[in-house]
Every structure is written in structure tokens, then in C-alpha cells.
N, C-alpha and C positions, 0 to 999 in steps of 0.2 A: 586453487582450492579443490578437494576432494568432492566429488557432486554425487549422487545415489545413480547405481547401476554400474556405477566404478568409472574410474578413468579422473581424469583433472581438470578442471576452466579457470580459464585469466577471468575469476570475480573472484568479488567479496561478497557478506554477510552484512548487511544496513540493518541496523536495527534503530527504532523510536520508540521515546513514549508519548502518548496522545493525550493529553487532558479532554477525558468524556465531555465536557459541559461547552467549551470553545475550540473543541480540535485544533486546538495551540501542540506543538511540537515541543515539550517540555525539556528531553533530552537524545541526545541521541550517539553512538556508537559505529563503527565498521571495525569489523573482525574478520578474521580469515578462516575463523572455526566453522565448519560445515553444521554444528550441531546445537540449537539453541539454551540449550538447558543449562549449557555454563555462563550466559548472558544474562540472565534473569539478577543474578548475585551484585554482578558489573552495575548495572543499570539501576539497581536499589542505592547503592551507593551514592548516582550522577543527583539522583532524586533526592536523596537527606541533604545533599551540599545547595538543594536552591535556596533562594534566598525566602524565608519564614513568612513577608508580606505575600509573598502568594497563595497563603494556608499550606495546611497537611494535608498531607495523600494519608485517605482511611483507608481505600479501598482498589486493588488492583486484578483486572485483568486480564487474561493470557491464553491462548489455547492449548493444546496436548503439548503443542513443541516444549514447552515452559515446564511442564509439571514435573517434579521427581520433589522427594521426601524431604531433601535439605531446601531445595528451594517453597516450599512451605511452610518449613521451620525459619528460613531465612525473612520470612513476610510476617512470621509472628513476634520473630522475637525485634523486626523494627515495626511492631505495633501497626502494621498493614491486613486489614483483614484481606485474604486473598480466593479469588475468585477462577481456579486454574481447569481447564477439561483434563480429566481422570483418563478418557480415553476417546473415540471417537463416538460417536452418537448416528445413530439411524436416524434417516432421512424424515422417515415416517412411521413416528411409531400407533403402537396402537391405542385406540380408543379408553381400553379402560387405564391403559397405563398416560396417557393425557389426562385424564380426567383423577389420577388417583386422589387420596388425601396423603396428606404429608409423614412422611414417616416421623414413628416420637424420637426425640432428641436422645442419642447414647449421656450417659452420664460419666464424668469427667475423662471428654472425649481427648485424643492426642490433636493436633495441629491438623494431620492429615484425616482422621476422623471426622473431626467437628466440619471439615471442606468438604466430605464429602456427604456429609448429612445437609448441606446449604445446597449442594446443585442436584441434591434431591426433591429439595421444595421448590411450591411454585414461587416465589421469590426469588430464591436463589438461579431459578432456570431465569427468570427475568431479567435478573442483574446483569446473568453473562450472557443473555442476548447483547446486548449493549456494543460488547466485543465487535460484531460483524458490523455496526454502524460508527465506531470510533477510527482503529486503526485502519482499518481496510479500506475506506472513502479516502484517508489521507494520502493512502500509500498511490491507491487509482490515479488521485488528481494530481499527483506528481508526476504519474506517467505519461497520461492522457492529456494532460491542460496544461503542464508548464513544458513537456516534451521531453524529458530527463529519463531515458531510459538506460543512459551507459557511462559511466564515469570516463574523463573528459585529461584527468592527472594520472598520474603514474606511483606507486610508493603509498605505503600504510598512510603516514602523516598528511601526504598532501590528500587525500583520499578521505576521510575524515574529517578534513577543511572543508570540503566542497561539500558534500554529505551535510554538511552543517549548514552552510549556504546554503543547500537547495531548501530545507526545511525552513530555514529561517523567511524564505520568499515569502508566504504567504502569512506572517505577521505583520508584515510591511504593508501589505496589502491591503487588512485588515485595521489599522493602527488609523487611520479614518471614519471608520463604523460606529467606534465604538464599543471596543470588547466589553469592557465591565456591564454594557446594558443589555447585554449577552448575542450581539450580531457576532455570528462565526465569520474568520476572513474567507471560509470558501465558498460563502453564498452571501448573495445579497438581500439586505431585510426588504425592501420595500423600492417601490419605484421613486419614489421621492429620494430617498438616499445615495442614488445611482451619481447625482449631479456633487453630491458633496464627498464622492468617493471618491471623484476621475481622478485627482492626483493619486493618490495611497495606488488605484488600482494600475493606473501607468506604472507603477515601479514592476508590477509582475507578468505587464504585456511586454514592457521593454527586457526584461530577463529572458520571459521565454522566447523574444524575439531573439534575442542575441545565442541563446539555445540552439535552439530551431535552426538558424543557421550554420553553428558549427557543427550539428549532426547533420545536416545535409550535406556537408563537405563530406563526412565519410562516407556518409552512405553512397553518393555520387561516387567516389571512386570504387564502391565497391559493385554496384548495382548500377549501369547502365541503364538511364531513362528511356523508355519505350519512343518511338520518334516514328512518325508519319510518316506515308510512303510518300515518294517523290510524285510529282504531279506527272511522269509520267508512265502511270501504272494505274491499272484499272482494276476491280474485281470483277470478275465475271463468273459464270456458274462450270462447274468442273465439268469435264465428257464422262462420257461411259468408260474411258479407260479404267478409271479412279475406284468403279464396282459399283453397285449400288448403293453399298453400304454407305458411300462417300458420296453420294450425287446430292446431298444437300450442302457440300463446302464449298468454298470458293475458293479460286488460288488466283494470285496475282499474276498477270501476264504483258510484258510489255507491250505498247498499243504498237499499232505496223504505222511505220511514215508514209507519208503521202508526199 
């Protein structure tokens, strides 16, 4: 796949959607397009096909990667009000513009209009705060906590299988909490809960055990484990050959036999 700065990498492009409320993995994608803005379309699609008992999606999500004109017309016209960054935002702005009052509402605003008058309010900056604690914990804790840092199959299809499985881990996980009474699978609600979870949560210590293990096989062949010196070798402090600069290193030296 084509990466920024040019040149090519053996990846793909994962994409998910996170339900804000349970950080459930609603749908999810891999593609080989470098470039998110053709994914948003895709993904609206995987969304209208779930099944209706899990309610509607009003409201979606996304940062700069996601934004361009058809993909806002594409969230209006499947009745998603959309929540997308316009462009990048300062880190720190200023006082009077934090504190402003809200600008008045254009009158009968286009799609991209009317969004860009929502992430001008204080509301609308609130909503898409939400972004930085929905997807971005999901995507962390799959790196971090289940160990899934490198696709494991070879091939679009198989690739996409897996992708799905890893997402899918931590439903399974969860599926003893109790999602409806709004426990998220990536955290635990209470110390009491902890003992009624241990199965549901086995299912995702034995995955990322089984994980964990087959990236260590790679990475062992790739990265030789650092290994102790042999017990016949000492440190001791370097001479003055070494300069000064170096008279606080130590270099290993074999001991003399006796």
C-alpha cells in the first residue's frame, strides 16, 4: 500500500465503527486505499445492513481523514446527522475565541453548511470531543491489551476475517457484564463484578495469550533476545586508555585463571 513520503508497505487500512455508548465494534472493514475518505461511504452501507433491534445511528463521528462534501451529503441523505473535522484545530486556542457565543444559524443551510455551523457551537465542539474517547481507546486497547499489532494471514479476504475476529474479542468478553445495563467490555464496572466475569474475561486472556505467542515467534526470529554474560566475565571500570570522556564505562574483561 502506498504510505505518505512515498515509497510502498506490506499493510493494510482497518477501519471500525465504534458505538460511543458501549465501545462495541459495530462494523468493520480492511482496504488497501491509503486514503480515508473513500471508506466513510463503504462503512455507511455495513451500518444500514445491521440488524434494526440495535436502534439507529442519528449521529456520526469522524475526524479530517473522513471529511469531503459527498461524504456529508452521503450522512444526510441516510438521515445521519454528521459530526466530521473541517480541518485540523489548534491545540490552544484562544480565550476569547473559547469563551465565544455561538454563531446565528445560516438559513437554509447545504449539508456542509449546516456542519459547519454545529462545530462552531459549544455543543457541537462537545459532541465531536467524544471522537478522541470512542474510537481511539478501541483501537489503543487492541494494541496494547490484546497484543495485535500485525496481521498474522496473508490476502485481502483472509485479512478482513481476522480484522473481524480481533474486534470481535472484546464482545465476548463483555457478554458477562452485562452490556444493556451499560458495563463497557473494556473495563470493569465494580469489584463485585470481577468474580462473575472470570469466564466471559478468560475468553480474551486466552486469545491474547495465543496472540502474544505467535508474535513472539516473529519477533524472536527477528530481534535476538539480549542474554547475560557468561559467568565468566566481570565488569570492571575502564583505564585511562578509553580518554576521559569514557572513564565512567565499564567494559567486560575475562577474569585471569588461577
Amino acid at each position: 500500500m502506498p504510505v505518505a513520503g512515498g515509497g510502498f508497505e506490506q499493510c493494510y487500512n482497518a477501519q471500525a465503527v465504534v458505538a460511543a455508548d458501549s465501545l462495541l465494534v459495530v462494523a468493520t472493514d480492511v482496504v488497501q486505499a491509503p486514503n480515508d475518505k473513500q471508506q466513510l461511504e463503504p462503512m455507511l452501507g455495513k451500518v444500514a445492513e445491521l440488524p434494526a433491534e440495535l436502534g439507529k445511528v442519528s449521529e456520526l463521528l469522524a475526524d479530517n481523514g473522513y471529511y469531503s462534501e459527498g461524504n456529508v451529503n452521503a450522512c444526510a441523505a441516510a438521515g445521519i446527522e454528521p459530526v466530521i473535522a473541517m480541518g485540523r484545530e489548534v491545540h490552544h486556542p484562544a480565550l476569547a475565541e473559547r469563551f465565544a457565543e455561538d454563531p446565528p444559524a445560516p438559513e437554509n443551510p447545504t449539508p456542509v453548511e449546516a456542519m459547519r455551523h454545529r462545530l462552531q457551537t459549544k455543543a457541537g465542539k462537545k459532541r465531536y470531543a467524544l471522537r478522541k474517547q470512542t474510537p481511539e481507546p478501541v483501537f489503543g486497547i487492541i494494541k496494547s491489551v490484546l497484543g495485535f499489532r500485525q496481521f498474522l494471514l496473508r490476502g485481502l479476504d483472509k485479512v478482513r476475517g481476522e480484522w473481524s475476529l480481533v474486534t470481535m474479542a472484546p464482545a465476548f468478553a463483555g457478554a458477562g457484564c452485562g452490556i444493556s445495563s451499560g458495563c463497557s467490555p473494556w473495563q470493569a464496572r465494580s469489584e463485585q463484578d470481577r468474580p462473575r466475569r472470570g469466564a466471559s474475561c478468560g475468553v480474551r486472556e486466552r486469545y491474547s495469550r495465543v496472540r502474544n505467542d505467535l508474535c513472539e515467534v516473529k519477533r524472536e526470529n527477528r530481534i535476538p533476545a539480549l542474554r547475560q554474560a557468561p559467568p565468566s566475565m566481570e565488569m570492571r571500570p575502564a583505564n585511562d586508555e578509553c580518554g576521559k570522556i569514557n572513564s565512567d564505562r565499564l567494559l567486560a574483561r575475562p577474569l585471569a585463571a588461577t
